[in-house]
MMTF fields as JSON, N, C-alpha, C and O atoms, coordinates in Angstrom:
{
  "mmtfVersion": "1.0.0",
  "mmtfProducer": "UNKNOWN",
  "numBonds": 327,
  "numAtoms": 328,
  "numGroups": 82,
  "numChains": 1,
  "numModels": 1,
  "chainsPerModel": [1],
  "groupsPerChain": [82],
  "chainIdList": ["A"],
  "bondAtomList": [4, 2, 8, 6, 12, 10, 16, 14, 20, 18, 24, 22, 28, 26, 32, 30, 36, 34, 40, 38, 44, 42, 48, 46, 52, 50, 56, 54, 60, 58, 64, 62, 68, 66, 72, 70, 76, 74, 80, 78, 84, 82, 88, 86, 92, 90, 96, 94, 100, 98, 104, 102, 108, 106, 112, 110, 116, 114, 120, 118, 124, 122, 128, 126, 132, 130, 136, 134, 140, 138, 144, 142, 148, 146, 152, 150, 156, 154, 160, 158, 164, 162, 168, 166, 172, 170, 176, 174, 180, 178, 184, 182, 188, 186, 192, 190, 196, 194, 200, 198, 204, 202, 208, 206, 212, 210, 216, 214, 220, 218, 224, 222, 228, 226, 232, 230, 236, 234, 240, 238, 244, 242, 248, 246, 252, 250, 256, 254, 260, 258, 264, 262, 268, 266, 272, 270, 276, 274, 280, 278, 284, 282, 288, 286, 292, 290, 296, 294, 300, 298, 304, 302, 308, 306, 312, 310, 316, 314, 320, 318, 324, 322],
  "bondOrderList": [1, 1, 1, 1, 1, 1, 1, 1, 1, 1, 1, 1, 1, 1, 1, 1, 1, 1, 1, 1, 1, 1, 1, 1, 1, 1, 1, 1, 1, 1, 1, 1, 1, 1, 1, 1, 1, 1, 1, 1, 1, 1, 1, 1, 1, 1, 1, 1, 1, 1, 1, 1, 1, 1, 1, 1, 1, 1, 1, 1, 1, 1, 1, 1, 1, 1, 1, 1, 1, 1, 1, 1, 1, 1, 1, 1, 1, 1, 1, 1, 1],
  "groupList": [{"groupName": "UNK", "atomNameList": ["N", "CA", "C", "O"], "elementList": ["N", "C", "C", "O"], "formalChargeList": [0, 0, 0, 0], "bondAtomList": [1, 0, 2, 1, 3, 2], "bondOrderList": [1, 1, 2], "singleLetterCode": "X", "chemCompType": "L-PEPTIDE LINKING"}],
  "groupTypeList": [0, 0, 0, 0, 0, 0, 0, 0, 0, 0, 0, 0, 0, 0, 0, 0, 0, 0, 0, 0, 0, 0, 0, 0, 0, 0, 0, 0, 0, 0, 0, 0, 0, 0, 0, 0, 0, 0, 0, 0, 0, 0, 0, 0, 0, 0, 0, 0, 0, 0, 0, 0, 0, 0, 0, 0, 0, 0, 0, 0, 0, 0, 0, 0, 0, 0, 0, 0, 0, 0, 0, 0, 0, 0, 0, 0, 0, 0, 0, 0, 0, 0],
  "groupIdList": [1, 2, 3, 4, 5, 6, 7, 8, 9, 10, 11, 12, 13, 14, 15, 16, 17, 18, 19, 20, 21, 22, 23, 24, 25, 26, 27, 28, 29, 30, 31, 32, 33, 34, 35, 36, 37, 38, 39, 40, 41, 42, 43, 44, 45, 46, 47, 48, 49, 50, 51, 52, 53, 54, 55, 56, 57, 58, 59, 60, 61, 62, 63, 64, 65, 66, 67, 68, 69, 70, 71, 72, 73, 74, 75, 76, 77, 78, 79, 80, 81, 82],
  "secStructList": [7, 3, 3, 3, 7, 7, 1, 1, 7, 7, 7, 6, 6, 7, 7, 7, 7, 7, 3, 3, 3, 7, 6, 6, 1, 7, 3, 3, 3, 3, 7, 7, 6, 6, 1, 5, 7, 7, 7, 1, 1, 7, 7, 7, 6, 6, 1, 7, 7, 7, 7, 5, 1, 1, 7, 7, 7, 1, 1, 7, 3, 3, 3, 7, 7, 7, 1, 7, 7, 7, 7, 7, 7, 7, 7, 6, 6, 7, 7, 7, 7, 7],
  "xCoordList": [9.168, 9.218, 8.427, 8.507, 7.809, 6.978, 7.422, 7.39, 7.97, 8.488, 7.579, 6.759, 7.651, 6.494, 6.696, 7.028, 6.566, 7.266, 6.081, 5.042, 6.348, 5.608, 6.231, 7.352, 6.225, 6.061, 6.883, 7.895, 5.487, 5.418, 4.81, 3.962, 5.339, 4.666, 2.892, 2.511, 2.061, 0.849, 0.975, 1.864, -0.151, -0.941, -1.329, -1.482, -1.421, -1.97, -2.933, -3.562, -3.76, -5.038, -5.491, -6.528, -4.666, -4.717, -4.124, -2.991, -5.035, -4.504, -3.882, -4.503, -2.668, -2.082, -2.885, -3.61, -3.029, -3.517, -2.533, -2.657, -1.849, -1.323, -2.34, -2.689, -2.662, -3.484, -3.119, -2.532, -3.219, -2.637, -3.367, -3.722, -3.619, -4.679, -4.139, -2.968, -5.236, -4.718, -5.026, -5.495, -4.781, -4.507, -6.22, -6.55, -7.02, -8.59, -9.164, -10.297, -7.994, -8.847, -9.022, -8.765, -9.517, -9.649, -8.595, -7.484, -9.2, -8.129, -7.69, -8.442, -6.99, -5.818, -5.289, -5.353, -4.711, -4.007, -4.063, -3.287, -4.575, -4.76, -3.865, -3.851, -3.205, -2.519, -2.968, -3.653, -2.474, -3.146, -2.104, -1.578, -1.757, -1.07, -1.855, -1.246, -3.105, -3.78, -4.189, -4.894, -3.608, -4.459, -2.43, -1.425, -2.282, -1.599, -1.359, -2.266, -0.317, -0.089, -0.19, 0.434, -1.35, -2.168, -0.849, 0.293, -1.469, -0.607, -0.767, -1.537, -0.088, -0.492, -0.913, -1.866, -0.491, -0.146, -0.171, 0.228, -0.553, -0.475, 0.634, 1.314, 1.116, 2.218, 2.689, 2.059, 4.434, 4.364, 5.257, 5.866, 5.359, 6.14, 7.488, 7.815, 8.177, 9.051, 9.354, 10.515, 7.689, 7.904, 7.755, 7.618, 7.781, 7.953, 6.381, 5.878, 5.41, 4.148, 4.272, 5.335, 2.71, 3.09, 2.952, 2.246, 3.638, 3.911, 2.439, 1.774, 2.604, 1.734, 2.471, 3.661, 1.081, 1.168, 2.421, 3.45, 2.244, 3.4, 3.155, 2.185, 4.452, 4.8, 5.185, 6.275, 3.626, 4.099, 5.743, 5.808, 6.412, 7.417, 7.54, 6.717, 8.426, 8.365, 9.726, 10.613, 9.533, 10.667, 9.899, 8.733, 11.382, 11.045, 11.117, 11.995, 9.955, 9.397, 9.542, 9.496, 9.763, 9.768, 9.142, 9.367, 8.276, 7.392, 7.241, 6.988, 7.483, 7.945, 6.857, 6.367, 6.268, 4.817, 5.25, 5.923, 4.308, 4.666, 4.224, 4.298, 3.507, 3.126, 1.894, 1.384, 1.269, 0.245, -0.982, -1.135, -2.035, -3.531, -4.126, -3.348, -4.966, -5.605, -5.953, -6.388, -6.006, -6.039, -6.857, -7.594, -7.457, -8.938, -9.591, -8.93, -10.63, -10.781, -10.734, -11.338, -9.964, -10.067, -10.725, -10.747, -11.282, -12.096, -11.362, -10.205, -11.473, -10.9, -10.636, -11.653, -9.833, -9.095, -9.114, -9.23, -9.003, -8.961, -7.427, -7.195, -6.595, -5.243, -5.064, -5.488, -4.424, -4.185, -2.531, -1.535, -2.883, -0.884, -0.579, -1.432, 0.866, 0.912, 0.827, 0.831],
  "yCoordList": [1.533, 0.377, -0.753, -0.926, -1.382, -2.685, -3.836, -3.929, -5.027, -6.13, -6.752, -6.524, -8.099, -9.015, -10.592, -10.523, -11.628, -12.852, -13.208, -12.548, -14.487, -14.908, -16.4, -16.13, -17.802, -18.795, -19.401, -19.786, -19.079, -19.091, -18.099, -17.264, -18.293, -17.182, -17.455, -18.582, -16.527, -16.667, -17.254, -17.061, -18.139, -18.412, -16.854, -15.743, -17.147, -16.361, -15.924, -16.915, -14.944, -14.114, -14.012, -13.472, -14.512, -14.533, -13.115, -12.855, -12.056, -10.484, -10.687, -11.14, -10.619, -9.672, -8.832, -8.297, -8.457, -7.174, -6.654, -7.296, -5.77, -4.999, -3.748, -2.784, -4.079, -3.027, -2.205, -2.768, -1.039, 0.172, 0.762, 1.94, -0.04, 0.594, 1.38, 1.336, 2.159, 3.261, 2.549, 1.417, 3.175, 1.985, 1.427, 0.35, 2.488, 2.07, 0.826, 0.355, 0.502, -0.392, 0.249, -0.318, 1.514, 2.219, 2.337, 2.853, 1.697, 1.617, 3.031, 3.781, 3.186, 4.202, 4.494, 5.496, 2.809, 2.865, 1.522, 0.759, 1.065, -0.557, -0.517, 0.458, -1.313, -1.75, -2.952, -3.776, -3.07, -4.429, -4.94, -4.094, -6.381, -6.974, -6.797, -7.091, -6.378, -6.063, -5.028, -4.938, -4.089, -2.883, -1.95, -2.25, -1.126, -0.285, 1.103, 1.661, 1.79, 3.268, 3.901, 3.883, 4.982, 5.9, 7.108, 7.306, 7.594, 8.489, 10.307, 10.783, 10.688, 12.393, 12.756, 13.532, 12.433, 12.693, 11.782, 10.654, 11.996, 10.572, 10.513, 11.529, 9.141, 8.853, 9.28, 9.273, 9.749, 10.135, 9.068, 8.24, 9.057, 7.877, 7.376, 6.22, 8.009, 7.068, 6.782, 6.64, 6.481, 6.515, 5.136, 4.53, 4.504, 3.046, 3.325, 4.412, 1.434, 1.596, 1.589, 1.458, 1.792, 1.682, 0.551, -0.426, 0.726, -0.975, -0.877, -0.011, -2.252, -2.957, -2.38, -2.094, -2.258, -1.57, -1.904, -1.266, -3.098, -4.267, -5.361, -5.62, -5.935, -7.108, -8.636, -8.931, -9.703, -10.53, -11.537, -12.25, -11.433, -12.259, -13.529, -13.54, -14.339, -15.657, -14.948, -14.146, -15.45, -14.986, -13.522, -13.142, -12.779, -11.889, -10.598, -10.525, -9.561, -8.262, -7.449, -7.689, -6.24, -5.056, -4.033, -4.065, -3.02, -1.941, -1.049, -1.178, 0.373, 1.45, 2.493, 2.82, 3.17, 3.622, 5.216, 5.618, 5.746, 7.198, 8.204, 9.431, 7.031, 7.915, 8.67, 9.477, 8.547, 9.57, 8.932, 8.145, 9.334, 9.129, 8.816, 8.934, 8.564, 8.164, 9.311, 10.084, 9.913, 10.451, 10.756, 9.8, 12.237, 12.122, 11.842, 12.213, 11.344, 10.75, 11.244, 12.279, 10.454, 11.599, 11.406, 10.238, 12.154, 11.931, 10.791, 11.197, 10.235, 9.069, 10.086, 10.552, 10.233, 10.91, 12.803, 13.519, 13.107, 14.345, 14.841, 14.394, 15.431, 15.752, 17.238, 18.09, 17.393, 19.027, 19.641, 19.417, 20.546, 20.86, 21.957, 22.468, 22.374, 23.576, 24.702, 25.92],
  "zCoordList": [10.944, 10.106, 10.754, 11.971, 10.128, 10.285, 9.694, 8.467, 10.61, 9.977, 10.258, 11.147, 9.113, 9.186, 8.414, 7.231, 8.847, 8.479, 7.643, 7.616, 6.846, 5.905, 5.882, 5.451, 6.07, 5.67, 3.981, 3.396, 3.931, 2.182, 1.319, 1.634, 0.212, -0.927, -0.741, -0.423, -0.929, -1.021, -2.219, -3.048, -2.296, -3.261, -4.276, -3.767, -5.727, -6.425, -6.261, -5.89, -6.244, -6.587, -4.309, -3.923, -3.508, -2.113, -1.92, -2.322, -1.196, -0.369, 0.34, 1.301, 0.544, 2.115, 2.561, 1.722, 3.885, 3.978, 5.493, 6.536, 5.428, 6.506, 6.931, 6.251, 8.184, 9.207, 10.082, 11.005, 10.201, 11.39, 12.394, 12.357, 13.335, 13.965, 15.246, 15.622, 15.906, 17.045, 18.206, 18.093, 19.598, 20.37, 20.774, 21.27, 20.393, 20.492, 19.685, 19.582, 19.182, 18.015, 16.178, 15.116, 16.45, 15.326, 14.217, 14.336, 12.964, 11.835, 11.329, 10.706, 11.508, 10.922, 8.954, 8.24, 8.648, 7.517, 6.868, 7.444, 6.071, 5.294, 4.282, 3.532, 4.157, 2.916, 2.37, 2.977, 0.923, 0.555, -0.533, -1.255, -0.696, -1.97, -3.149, -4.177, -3.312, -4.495, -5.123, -6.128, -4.344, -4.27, -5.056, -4.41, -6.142, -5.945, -5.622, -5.004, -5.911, -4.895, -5.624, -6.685, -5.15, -6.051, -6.616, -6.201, -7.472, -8.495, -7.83, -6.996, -8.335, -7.791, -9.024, -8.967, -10.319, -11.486, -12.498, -12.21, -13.658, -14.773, -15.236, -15.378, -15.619, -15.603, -17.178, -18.235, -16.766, -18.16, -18.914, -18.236, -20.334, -21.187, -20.557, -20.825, -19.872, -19.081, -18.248, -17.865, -17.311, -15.608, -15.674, -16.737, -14.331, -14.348, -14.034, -13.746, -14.229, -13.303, -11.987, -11.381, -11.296, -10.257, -9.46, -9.709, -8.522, -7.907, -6.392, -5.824, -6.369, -5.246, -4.009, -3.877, -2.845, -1.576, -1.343, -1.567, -0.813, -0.021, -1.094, -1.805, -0.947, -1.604, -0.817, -0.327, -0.873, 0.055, -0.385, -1.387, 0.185, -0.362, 0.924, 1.839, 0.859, 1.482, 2.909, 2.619, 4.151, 5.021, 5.436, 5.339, 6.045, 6.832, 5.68, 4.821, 5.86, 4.811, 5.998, 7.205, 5.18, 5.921, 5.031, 3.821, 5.63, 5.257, 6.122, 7.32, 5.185, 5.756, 6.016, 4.935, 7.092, 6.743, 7.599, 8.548, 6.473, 6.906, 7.715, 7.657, 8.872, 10.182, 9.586, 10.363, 8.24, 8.296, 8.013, 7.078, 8.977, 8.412, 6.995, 6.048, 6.829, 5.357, 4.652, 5.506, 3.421, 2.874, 2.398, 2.154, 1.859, 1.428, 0.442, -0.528, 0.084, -0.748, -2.356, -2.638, -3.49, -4.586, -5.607, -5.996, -6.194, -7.445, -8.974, -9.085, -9.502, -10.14, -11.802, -12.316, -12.207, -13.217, -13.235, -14.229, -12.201, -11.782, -11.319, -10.196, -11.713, -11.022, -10.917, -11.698, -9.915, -9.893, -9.854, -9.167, -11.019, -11.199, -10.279, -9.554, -10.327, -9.404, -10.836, -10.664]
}
């Protein structure tokens, strides 16, 4: 888990950005307040949307990261079923 304080609410249309880097320096994992969490699958009529990386809120946030590398890159309306 990654805690992380905040002040104040950002300003509108302003990124968060949470960074994961290895101890070289080398980025690992980016998150972003603008950016949301990619789909495996299209959503069907009664899934919720999907929500933003992280959510800056005001005070102390917590974000949960799943230890894994970045993912490869995927083709943009392409899904694969089992």
């Amino acid at each position: 888990m990654i805690y992380y304080y905040l002040k104040d609410v950002p300003k509108v249309g302003t990124e968060t950005k949470l960074e994961i880097l290895d101890p070289t320096g080398k980025l690992i994992r980016k998150y972003s307040s603008t950016e949301t969490e990619l789909l495996d699958e299209p959503l069907g009529p009664d899934d919720k949307k999907p929500e933003k990386e992280i959510k800056p809120d005001a005070g102390l946030n917590r974000f949960v990261w799943d230890l894994r590398y970045e993912d490869a890159h995927r083709i943009p309306g392409y899904y694969l079923w089992e």
